[in-house]
C-alpha positions as CSV (number, residue, x, y, z in Angstrom):
1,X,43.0,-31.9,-14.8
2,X,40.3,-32.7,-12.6
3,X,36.8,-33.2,-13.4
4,X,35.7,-29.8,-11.5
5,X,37.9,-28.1,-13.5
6,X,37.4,-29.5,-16.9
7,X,33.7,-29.0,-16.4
8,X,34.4,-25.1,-15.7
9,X,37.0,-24.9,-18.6
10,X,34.3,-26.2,-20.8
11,X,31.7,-24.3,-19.4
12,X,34.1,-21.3,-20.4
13,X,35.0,-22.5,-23.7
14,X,31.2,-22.4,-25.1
15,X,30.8,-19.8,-27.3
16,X,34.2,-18.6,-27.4
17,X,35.9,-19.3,-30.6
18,X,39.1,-18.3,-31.9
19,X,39.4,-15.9,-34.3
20,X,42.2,-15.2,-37.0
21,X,42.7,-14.5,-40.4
22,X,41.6,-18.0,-42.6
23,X,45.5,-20.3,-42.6
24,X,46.8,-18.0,-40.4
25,X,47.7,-19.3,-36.7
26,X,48.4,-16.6,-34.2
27,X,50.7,-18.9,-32.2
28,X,52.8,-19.8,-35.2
29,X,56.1,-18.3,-33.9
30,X,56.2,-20.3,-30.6
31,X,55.2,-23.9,-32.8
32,X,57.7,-26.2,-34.1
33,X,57.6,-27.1,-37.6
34,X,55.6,-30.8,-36.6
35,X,53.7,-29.0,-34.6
36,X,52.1,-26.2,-37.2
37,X,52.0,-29.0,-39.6
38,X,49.3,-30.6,-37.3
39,X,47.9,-27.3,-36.8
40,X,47.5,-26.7,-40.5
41,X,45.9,-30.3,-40.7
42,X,43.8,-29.8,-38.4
43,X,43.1,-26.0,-38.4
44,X,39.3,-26.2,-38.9
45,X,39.3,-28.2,-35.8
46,X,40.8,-25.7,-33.4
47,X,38.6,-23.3,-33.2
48,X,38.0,-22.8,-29.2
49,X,40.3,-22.0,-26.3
50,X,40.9,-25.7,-25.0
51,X,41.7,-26.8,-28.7
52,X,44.7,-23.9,-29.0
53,X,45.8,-24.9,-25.3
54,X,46.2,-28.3,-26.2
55,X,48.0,-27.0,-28.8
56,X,50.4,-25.2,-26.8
57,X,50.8,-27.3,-24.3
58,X,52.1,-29.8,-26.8
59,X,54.8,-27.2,-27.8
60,X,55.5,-26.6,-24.7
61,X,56.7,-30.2,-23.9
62,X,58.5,-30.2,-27.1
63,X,60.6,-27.0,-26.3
64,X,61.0,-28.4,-22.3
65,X,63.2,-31.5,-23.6
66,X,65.0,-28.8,-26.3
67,X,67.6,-27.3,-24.2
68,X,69.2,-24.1,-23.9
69,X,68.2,-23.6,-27.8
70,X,64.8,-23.5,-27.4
71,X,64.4,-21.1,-24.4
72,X,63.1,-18.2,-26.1
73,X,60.4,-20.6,-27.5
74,X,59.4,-21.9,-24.6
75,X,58.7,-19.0,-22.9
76,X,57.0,-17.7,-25.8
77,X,55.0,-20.8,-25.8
78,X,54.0,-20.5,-22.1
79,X,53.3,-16.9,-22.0
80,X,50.5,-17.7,-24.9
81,X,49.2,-20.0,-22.9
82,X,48.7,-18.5,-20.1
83,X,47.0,-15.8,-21.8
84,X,44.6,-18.4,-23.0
85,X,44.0,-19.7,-19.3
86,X,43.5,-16.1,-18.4
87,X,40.5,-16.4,-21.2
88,X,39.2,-20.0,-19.6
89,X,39.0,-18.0,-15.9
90,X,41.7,-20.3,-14.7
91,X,43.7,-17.4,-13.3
92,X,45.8,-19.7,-11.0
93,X,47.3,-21.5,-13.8
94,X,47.9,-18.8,-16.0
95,X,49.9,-17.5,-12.8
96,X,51.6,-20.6,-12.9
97,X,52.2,-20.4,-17.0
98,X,53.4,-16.8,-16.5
99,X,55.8,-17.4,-14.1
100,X,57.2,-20.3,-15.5
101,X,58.2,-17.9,-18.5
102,X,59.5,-15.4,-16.1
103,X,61.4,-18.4,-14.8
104,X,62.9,-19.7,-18.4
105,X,63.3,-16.0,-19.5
106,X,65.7,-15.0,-16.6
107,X,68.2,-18.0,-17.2
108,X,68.5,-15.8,-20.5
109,X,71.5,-13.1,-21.3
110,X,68.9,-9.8,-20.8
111,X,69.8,-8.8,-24.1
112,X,67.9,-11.5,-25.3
113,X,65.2,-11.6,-22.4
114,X,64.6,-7.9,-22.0
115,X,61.4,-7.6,-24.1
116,X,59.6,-10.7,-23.6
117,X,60.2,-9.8,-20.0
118,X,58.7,-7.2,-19.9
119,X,55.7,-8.2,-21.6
120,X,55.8,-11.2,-19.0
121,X,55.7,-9.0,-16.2
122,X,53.0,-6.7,-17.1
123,X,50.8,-9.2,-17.5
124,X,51.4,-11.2,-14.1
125,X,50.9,-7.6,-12.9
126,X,47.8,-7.1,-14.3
127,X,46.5,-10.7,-13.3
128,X,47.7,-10.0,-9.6
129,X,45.8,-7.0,-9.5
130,X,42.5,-9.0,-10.7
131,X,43.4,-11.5,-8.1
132,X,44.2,-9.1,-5.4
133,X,47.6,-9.9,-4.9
134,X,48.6,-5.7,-4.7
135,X,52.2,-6.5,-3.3
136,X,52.9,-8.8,-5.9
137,X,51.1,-6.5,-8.3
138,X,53.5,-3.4,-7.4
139,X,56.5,-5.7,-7.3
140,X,56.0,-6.9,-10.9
141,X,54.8,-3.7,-12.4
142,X,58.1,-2.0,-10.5
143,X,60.6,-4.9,-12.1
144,X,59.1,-4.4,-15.8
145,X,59.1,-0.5,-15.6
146,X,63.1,-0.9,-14.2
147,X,63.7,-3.1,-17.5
148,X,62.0,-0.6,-19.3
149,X,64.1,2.2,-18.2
150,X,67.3,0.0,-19.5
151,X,65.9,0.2,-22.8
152,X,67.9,2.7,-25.3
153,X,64.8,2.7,-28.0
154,X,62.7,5.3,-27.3
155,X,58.7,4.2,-26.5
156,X,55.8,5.2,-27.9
157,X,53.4,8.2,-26.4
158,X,51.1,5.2,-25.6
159,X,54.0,2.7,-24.4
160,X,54.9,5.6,-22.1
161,X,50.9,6.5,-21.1
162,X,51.4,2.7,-20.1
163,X,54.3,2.9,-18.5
164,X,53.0,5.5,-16.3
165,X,50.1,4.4,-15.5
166,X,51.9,1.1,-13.9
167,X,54.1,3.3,-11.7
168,X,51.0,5.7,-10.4
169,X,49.0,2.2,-9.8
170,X,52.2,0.8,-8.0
171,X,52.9,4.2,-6.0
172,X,49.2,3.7,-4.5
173,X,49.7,0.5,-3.7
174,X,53.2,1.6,-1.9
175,X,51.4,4.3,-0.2
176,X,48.8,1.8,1.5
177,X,51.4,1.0,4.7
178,X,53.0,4.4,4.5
179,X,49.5,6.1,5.1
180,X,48.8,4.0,7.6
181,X,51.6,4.8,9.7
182,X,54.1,1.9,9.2
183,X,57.2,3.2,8.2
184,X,59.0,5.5,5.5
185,X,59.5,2.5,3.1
186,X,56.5,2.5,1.3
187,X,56.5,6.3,1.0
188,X,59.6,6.6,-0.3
189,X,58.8,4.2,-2.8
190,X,55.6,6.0,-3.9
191,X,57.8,9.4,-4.1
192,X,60.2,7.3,-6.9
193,X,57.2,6.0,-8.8
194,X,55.0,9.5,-9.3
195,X,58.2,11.2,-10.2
196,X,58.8,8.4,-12.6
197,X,55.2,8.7,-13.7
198,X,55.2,12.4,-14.4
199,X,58.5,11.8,-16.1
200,X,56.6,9.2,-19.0
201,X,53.5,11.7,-18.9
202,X,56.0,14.5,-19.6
203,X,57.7,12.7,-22.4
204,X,54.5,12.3,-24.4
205,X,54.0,14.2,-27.6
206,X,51.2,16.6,-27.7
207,X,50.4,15.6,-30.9
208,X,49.6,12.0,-30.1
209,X,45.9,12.7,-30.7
210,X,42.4,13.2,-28.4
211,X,42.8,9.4,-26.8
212,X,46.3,10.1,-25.4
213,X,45.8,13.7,-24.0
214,X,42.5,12.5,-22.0
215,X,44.7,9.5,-20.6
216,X,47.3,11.7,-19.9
217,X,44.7,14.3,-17.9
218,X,43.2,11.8,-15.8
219,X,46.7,10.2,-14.9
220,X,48.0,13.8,-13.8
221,X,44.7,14.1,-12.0
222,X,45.3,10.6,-9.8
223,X,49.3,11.9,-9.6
224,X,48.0,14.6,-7.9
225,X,45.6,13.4,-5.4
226,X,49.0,11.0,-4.6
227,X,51.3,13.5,-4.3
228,X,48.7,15.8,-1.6
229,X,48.9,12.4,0.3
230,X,52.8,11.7,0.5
């Protein structure tokens, strides 16, 4: 780490503590047994961002040299960490982190990698979008709402307010070159991606409460304005 950096990470790590129950560790399913020992140990000690990196980073070289074993771990272990470098503002490295996981996750049987995938993917979706990286953003949020679709368990009314929410923000971003005259491509993705998002919108439960139905209005209401457009 550089001393730019480390400066900013510190910077970022004043006043932000962690906070979880007292002997509880959040990150206690992606930490080897040596490794929560020296958390317990030292558990009074961790209490900002940098200290539970270091943390994780440490289980991350453990489960590198683990082998084919350990891959779920890993990527588990990486995928934490990145969320904590999203927390530090070091959004290129938590890119890095994420994909890494994405990586590790897709040497995986999909029966296996299927969820954590998914939750990989939103995520580097929703840190491209802060980073302005809308190709990358649609192409991540399209990926995790196809591995969604493989799913035979039934989502939740908000699981599928989420889901359609990724495919009306990817649809706009598809529509950018098709509304500006350079080719069908992009509008015939937008087409697939409202109709998929009216399809989650129209699998909601009415009774899913106040929260849900005013999501659900104001998604219909940007589906709309998309679909006068295509």
């Amino acid at each position: 780490m550089n001393r730019t950096k480390g400066l900013k990470q510190a910077a970022n790590d004043r006043g932000r503590h962690l906070h979880y129950s007292p002997g509880a560790c959040p990150y206690e399913p992606y930490l080897s047994p040596e490794i929560m020992e020296e958390w317990n140990h030292n558990k009074e000690d961790i209490d900002t961002l940098s200290a539970a990196a270091a943390v994780l980073e440490k289980a991350v070289a453990h489960y590198r040299n683990r082998g084919e074993a350990e891959r779920l771990k890993l990527a588990g272990a990486l995928m934490e960490l990145a969320g904590l470098d999203q927390q530090r503002e070091d959004q290129q490295e938590a890119l890095n982190h994420y994909q890494e996981s994405l990586s590790v996750l897709q040497q995986l049987p999909l029966s296996q990698a299927a969820t954590p995938m998914i939750k990989v993917l939103k995520q580097m979706g929703s840190l491209h979008y802060e980073m302005q990286h809308f190709p990358e953003t649609a192409r991540c949020f399209e990926e995790a709402l196809g591995l969604s679709g493989q799913s035979t368990t039934s989502p939740s009314g908000p699981a599928k307010l989420e889901a359609a929410a990724m495919a009306t923000l990817a649809a706009a971003i598809r529509m950018a070159p098709a509304t500006t005259g350079h080719g069908q491509s992009g509008r015939h993705a937008a087409r697939r991606l409202t109709t998929l998002a009216e399809q989650y919108l129209n699998g909601v439960d009415k009774e899913e409460g106040y929260l849900v139905d005013k999501q659900q209005g104001e998604l219909r209401a940007q589906l709309g304005v998309l679909k006068r457009l295509l």
